[in-house]
VEXVEXSE-626292 format. One record per residue: residue number from 1; residue in three letters; x, y, z of N, C-alpha, C, CB in turn. Coordinates in Angstrom, 3 decimals. Glycine has a CB too. Example, Ala and Ser with C-alpha at 12.3 -4.5 7.8 and 13.67 -1.06 7.14 Angstrom:
# VEXVEXSE-626292
<1,'ALA',<13.190,-5.690,7.800>,<12.300,-4.500,7.800>,<13.200,-3.300,7.800>,<11.308,-4.473,9.046>>
<2,'SER',<12.850,-2.250,7.080>,<13.670,-1.060,7.140>,<12.900,0.030,7.870>,<14.084,-0.598,5.725>>
***
This chain:
# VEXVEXSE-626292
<1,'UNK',<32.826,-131.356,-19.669>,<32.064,-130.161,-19.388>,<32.772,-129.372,-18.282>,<30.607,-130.516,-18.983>>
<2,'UNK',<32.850,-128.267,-18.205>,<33.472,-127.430,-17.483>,<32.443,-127.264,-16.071>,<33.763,-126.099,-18.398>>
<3,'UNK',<33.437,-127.283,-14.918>,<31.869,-126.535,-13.679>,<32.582,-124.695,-13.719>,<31.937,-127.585,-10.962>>
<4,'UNK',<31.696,-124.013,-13.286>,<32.008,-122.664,-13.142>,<31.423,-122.479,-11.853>,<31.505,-121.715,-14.251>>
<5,'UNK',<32.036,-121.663,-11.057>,<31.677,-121.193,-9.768>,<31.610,-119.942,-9.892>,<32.483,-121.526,-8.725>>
<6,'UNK',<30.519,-119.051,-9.643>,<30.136,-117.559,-9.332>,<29.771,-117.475,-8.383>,<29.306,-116.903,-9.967>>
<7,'UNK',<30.570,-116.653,-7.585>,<30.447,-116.186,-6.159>,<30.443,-114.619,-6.073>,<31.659,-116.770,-5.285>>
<8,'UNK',<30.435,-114.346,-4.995>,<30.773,-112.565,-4.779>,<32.084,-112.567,-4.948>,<30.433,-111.751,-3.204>>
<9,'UNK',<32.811,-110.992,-4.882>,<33.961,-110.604,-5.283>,<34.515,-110.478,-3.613>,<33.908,-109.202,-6.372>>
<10,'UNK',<33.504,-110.485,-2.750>,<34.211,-110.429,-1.637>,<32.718,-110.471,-0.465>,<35.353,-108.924,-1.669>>
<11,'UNK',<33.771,-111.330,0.582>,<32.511,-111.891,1.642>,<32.821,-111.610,3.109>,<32.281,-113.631,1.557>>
<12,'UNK',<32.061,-111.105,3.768>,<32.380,-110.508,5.318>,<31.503,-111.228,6.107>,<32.111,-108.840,5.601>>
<13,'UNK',<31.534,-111.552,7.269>,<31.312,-112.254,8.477>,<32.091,-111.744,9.186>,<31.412,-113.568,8.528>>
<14,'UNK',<31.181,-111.268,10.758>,<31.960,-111.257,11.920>,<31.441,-110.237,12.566>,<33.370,-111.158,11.765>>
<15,'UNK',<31.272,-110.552,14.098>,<31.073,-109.286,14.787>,<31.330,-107.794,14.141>,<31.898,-109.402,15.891>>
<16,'UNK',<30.627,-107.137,14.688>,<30.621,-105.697,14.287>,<30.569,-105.225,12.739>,<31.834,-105.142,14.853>>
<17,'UNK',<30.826,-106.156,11.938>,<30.640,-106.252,10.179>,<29.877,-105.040,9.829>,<29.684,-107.706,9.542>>
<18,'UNK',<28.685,-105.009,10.564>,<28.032,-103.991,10.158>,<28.358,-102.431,10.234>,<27.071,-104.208,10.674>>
<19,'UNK',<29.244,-102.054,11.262>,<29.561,-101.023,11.566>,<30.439,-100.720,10.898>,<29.720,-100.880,12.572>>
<20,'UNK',<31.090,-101.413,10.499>,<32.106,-101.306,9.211>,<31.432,-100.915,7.575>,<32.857,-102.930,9.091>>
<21,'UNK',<30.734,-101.295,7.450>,<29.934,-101.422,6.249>,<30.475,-100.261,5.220>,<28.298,-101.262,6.623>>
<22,'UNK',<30.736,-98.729,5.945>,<30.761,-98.121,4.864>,<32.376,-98.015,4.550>,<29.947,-96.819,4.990>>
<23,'UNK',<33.092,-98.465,5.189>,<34.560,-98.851,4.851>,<34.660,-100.014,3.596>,<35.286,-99.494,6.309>>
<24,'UNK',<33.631,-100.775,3.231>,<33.611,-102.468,2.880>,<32.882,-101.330,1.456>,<32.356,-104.178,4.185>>
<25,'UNK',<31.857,-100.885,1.516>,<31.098,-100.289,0.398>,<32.261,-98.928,-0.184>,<29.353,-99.672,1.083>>
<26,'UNK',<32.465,-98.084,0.356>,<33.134,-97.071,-0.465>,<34.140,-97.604,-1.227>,<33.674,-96.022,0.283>>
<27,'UNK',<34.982,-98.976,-1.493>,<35.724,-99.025,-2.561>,<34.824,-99.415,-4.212>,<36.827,-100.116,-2.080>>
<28,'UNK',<33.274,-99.424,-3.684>,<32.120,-99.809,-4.930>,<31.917,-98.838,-5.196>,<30.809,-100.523,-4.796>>
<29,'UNK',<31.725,-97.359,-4.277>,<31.149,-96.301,-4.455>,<31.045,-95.797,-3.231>,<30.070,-96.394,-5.114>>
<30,'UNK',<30.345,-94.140,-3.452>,<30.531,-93.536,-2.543>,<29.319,-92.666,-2.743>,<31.824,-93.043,-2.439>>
<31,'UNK',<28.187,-92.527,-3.030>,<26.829,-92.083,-3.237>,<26.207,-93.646,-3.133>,<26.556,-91.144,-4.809>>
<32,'UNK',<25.887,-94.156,-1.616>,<24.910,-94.779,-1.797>,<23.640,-94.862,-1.360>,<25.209,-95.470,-1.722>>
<33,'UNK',<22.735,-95.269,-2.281>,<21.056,-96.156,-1.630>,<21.200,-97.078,-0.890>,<20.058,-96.941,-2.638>>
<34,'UNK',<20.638,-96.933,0.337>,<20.310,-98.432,1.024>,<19.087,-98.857,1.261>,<20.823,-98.610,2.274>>
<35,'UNK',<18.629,-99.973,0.416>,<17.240,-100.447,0.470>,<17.063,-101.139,1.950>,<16.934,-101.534,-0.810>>
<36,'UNK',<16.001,-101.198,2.757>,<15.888,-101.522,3.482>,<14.238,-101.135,4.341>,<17.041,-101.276,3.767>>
<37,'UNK',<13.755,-102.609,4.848>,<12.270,-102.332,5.404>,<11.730,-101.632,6.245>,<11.809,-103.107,5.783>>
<38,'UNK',<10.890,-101.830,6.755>,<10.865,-100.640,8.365>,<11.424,-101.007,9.112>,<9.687,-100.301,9.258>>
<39,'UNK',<10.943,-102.116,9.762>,<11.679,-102.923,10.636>,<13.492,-103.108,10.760>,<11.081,-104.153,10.292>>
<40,'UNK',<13.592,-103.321,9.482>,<15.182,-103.688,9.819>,<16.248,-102.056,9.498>,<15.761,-105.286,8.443>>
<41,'UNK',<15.454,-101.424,8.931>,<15.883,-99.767,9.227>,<15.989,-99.723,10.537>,<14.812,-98.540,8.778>>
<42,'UNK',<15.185,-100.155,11.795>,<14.478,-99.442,12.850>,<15.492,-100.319,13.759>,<12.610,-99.561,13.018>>
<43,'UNK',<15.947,-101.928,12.934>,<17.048,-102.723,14.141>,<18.404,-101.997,13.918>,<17.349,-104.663,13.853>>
<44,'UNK',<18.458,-101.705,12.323>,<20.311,-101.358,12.150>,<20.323,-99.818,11.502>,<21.332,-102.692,10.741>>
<45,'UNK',<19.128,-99.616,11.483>,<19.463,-97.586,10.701>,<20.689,-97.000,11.024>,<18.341,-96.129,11.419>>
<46,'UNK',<20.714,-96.599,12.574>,<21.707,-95.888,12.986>,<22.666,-96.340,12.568>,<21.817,-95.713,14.106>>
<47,'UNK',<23.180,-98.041,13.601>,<24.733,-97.761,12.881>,<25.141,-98.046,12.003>,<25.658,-98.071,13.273>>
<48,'UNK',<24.105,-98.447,10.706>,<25.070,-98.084,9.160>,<24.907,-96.420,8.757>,<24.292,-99.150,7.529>>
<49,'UNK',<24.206,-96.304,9.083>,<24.236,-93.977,9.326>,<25.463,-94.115,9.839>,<22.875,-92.746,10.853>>
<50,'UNK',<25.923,-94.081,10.999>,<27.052,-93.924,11.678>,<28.155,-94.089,11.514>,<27.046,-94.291,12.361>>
<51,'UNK',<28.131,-95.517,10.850>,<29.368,-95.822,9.858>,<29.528,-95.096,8.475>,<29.318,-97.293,9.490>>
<52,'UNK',<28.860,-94.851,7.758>,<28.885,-93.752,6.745>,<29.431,-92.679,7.196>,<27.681,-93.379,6.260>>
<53,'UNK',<29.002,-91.660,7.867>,<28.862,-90.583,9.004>,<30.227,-90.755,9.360>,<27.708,-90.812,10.300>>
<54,'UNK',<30.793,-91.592,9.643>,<32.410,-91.700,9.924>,<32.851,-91.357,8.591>,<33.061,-93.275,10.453>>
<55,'UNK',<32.969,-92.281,7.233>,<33.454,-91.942,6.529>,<33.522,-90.806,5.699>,<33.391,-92.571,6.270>>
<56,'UNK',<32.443,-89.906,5.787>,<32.158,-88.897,5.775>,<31.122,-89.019,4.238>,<33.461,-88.009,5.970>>
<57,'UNK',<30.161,-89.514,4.202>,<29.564,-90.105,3.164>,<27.974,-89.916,3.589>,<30.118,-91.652,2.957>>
<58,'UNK',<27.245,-89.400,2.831>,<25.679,-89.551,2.700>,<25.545,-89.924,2.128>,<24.841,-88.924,2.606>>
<59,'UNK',<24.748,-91.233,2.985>,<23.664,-92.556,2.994>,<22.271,-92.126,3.089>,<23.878,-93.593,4.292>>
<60,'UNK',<21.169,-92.490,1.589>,<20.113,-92.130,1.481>,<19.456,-93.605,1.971>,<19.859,-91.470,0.109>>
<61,'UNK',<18.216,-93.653,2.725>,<17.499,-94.719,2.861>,<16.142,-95.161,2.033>,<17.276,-94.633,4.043>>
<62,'UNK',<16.101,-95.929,1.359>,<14.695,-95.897,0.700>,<14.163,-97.410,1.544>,<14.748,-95.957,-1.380>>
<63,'UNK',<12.570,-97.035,1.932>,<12.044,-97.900,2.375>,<11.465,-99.179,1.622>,<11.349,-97.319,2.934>>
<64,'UNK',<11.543,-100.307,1.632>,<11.384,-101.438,0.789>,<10.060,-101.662,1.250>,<12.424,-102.652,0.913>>
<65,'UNK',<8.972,-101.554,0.555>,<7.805,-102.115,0.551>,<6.955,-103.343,0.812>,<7.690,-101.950,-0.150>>
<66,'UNK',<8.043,-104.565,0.695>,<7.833,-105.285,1.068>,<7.600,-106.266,-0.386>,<7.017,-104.934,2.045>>
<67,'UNK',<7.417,-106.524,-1.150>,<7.668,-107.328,-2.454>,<7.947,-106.383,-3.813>,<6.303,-108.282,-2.729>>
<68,'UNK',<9.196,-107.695,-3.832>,<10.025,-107.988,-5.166>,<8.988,-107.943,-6.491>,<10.796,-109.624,-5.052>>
<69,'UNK',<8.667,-106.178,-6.651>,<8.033,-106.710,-7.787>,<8.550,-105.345,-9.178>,<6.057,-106.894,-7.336>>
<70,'UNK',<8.279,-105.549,-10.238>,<8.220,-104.465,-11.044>,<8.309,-102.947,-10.638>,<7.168,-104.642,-11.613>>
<71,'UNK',<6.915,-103.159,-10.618>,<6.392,-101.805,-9.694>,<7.498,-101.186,-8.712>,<5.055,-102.266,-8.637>>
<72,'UNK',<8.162,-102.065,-8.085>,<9.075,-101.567,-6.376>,<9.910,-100.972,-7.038>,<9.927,-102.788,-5.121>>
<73,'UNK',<10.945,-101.961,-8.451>,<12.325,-101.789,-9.056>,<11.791,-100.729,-9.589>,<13.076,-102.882,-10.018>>
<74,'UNK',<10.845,-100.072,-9.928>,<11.039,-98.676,-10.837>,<10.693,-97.378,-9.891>,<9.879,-98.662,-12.294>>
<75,'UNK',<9.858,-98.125,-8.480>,<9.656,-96.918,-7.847>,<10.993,-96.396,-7.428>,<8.715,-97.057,-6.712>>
<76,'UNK',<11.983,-97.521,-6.923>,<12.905,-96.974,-6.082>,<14.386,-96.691,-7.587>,<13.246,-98.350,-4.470>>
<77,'UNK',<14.492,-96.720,-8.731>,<14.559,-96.254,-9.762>,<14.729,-95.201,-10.249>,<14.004,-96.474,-10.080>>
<78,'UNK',<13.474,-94.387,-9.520>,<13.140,-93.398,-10.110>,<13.886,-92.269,-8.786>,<11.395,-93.447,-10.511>>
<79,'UNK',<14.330,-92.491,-8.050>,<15.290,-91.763,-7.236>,<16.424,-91.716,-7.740>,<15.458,-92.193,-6.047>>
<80,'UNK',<17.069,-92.300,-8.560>,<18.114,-92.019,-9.306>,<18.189,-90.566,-10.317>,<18.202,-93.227,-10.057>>
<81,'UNK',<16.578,-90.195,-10.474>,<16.528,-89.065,-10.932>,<16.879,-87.803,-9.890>,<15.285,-89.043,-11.488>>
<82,'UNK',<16.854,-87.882,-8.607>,<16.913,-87.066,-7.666>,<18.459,-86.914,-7.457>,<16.094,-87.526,-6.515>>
<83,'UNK',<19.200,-88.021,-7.459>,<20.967,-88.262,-6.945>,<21.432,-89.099,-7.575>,<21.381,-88.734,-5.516>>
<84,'UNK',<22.380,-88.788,-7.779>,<23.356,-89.700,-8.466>,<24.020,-90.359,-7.555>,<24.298,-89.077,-9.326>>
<85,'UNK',<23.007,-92.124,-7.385>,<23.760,-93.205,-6.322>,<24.573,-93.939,-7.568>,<22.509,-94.473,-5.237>>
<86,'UNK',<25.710,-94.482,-6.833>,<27.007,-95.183,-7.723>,<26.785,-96.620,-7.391>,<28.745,-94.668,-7.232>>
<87,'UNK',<25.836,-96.832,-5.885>,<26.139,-98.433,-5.702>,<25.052,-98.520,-4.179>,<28.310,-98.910,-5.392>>
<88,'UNK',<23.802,-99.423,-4.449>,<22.851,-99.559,-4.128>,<23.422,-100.655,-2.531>,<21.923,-100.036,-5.463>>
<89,'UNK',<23.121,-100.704,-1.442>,<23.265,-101.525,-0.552>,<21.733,-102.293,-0.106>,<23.990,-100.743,0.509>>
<90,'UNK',<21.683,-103.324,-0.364>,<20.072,-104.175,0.293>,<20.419,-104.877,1.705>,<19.401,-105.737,-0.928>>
<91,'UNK',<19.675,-104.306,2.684>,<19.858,-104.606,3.593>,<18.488,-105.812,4.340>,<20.196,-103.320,4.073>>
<92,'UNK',<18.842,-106.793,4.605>,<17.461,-108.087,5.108>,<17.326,-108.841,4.809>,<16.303,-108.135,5.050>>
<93,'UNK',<15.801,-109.424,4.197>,<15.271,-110.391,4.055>,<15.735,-110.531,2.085>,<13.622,-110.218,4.735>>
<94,'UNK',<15.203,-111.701,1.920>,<14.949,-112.259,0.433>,<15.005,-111.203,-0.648>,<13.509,-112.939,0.311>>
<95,'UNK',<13.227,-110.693,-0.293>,<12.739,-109.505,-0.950>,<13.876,-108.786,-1.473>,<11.933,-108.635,-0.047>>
<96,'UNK',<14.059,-108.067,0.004>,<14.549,-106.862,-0.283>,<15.988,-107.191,-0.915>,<14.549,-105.939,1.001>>
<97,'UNK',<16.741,-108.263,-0.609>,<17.661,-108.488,-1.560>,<17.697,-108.571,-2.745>,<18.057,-109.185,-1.420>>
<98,'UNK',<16.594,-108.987,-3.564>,<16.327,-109.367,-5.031>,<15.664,-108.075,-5.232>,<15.384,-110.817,-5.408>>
<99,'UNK',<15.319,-106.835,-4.576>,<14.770,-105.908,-5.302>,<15.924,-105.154,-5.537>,<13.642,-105.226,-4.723>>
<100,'UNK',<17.173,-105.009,-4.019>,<18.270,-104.265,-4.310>,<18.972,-104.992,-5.609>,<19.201,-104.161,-3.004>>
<101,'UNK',<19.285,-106.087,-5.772>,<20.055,-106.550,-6.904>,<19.237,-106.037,-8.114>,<20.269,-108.172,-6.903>>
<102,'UNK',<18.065,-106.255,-8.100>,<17.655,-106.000,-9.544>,<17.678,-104.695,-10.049>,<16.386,-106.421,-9.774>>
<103,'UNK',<17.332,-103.555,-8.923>,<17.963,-102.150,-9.591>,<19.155,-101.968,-9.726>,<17.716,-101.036,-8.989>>
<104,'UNK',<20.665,-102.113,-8.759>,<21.394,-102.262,-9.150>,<22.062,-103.237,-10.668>,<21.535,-102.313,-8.195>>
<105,'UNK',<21.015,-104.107,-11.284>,<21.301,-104.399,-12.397>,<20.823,-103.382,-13.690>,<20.840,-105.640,-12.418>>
<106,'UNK',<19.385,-102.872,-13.143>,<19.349,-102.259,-14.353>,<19.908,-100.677,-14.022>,<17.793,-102.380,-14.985>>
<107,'UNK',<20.132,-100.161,-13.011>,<21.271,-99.113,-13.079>,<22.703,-99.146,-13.508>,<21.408,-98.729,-11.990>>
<108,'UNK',<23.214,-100.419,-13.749>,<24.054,-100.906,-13.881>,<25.014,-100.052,-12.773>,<24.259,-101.027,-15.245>>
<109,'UNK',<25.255,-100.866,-12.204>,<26.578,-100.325,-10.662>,<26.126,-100.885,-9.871>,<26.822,-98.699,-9.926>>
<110,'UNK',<27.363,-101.472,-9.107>,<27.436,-102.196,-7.881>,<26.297,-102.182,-7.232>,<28.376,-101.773,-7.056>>
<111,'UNK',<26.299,-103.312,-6.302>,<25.351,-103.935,-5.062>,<26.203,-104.938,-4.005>,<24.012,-104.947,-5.793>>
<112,'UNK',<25.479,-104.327,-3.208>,<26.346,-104.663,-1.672>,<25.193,-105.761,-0.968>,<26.617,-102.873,-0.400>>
<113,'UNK',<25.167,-106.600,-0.549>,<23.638,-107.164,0.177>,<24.350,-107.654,1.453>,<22.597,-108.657,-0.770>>
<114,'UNK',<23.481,-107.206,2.406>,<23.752,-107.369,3.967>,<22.355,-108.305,3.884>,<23.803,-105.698,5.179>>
<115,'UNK',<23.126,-109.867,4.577>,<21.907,-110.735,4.791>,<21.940,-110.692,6.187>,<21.909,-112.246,4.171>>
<116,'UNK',<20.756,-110.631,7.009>,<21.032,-110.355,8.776>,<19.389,-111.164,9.393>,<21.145,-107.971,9.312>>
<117,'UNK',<19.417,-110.951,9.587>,<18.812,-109.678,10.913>,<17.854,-110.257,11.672>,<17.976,-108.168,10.340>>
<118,'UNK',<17.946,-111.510,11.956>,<17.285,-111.604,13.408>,<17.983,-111.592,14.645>,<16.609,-112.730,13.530>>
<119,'UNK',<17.621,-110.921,15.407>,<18.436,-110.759,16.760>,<19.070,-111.722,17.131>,<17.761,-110.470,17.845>>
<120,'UNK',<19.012,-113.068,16.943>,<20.330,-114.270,17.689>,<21.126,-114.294,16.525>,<19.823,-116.179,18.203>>
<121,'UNK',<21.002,-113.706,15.459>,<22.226,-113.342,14.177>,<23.179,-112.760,15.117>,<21.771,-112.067,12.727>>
<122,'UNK',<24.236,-112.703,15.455>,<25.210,-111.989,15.728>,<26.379,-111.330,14.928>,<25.569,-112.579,16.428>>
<123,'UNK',<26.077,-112.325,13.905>,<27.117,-111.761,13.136>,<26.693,-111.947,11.771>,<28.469,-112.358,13.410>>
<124,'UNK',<26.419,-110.211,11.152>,<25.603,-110.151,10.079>,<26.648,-110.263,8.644>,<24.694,-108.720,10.229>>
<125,'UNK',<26.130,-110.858,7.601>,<26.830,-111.485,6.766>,<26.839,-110.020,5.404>,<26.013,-113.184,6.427>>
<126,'UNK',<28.062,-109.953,5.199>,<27.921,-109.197,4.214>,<28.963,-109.422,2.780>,<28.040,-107.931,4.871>>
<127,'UNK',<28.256,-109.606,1.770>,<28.815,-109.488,0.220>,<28.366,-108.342,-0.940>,<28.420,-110.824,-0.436>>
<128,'UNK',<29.648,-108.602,-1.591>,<29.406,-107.708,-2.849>,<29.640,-108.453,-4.077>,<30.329,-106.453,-2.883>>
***
């Protein structure tokens, strides 16, 4: 029997990771969504704005509701009717990771997931 390993196409760790982010995302795309809660908008908003903002790229934020459900994947979905995003970023907890992956599946195009964010995290983990 064969084993198969599926991993990401590429994995970041390390100080400042985050500030980098839109250097790490623009080779997925360059119109992106970043899902993300209140809270962890309110710890890292700015400097993934900022890092975009360098690259010279507008970053839309949609607020994650708080569960992975149907309902969320089509609300935040239905902003695709407004802009044409190329590649969805989920920024946090569980949730909000499995809601960013799952629209990015049925939009079909990339997903970026930043796993972080409690303050003794120092160094926020990021894959695509």
């Amino acid at each position: 029997m064969d084993k198969i390993i599926i991993s990401p196409a590429k994995y970041i760790q390390g100080n400042g990771s985050l500030d980098n982010i839109a250097t790490y995302a623009a080779s997925l795309g360059t119109e992106p969504l970043i899902i993300a809660d209140e809270f962890v908008t309110g710890l890292v908003g700015d400097r993934v704005s900022q890092s975009f903002a360098r690259e010279n790229i507008i970053a839309d934020f949609d607020v994650f509701c708080g569960e992975c459900s149907q309902n969320e994947i089509s609300r935040i979905r239905k902003k695709f009717n407004q802009r044409k995003y190329n590649v969805v970023i989920g920024i946090g907890g569980g949730k909000t990771l499995d809601t960013a992956k799952a629209v990015a599946y049925y939009q079909k195009i990339p997903v970026v997931v930043v796993r972080q964010l409690l303050p003794q995290m120092r160094q926020p983990v990021l894959w695509q």
